[in-house]
N, C-alpha and C positions, 0 to 999 in steps of 0.2 A: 458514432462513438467519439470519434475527434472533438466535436463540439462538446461534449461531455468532460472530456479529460482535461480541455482548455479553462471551462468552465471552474472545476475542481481543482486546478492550479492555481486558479485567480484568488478562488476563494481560501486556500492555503496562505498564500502572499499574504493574505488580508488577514486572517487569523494571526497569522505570525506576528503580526506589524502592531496586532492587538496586545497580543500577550496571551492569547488565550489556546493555554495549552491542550485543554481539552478538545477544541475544534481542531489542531493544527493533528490531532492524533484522528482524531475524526475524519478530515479531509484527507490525509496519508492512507487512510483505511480504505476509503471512498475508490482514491486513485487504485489503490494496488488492484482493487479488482476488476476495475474496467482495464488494466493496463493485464491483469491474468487474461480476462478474456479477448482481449488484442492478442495474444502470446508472446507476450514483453516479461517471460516470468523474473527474471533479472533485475531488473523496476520494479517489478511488483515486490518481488522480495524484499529490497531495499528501502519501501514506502511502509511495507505492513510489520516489519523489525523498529522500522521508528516509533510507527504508532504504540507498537507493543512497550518499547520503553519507554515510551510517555505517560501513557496508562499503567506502569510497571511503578514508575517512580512517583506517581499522584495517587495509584490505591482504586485506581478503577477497577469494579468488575469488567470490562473489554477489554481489558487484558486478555482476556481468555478468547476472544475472537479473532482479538490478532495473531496469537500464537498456536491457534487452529490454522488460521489460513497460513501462517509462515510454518508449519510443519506438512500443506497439503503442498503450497508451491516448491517448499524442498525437495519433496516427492517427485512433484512433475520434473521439476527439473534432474532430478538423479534420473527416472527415465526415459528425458527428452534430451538432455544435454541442455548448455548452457549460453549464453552472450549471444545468442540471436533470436529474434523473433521467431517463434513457431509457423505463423504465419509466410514465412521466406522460404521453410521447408518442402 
């Protein structure tokens, strides 16, 4: 899964550098959930709240995917608690 998140960071960078806002909400989205199933919900949250307002403020229907997954990771985290990896527990 590292190689994956390394992956999807790169390609972040690179959207960014593009301008293209749509990928950069895209690849935020990507991350947050390989970084939920790491148990990094803390990042995840942080990655799938950007994507949401990027897709919020351009009028994309994924909007709605991101603010699923950031009302499923608030969840988890109200009942796992917060700022450490699940995975550490």
């Amino acid at each position: 899964m590292g190689q994956a998140i390394d992956c999807y960071k790169q390609a972040l960078v690179i959207a960014d550098e593009m301008g293209d806002i749509d990928r950069v909400a895209r690849h935020s989205c990507h991350l947050a959930r390989f970084y939920a199933q790491s148990g990094q919900l803390d990042q995840a949250l942080s990655l799938a709240q950007q994507a949401a307002g990027i897709w919020g403020q351009i009028g994309s229907p994924n909007v709605q995917v991101a603010r699923d997954m950031i009302s499923k990771l608030q969840s988890m985290l109200r009942q796992y608690g917060g700022g450490e990896a699940l995975t550490e527990r």
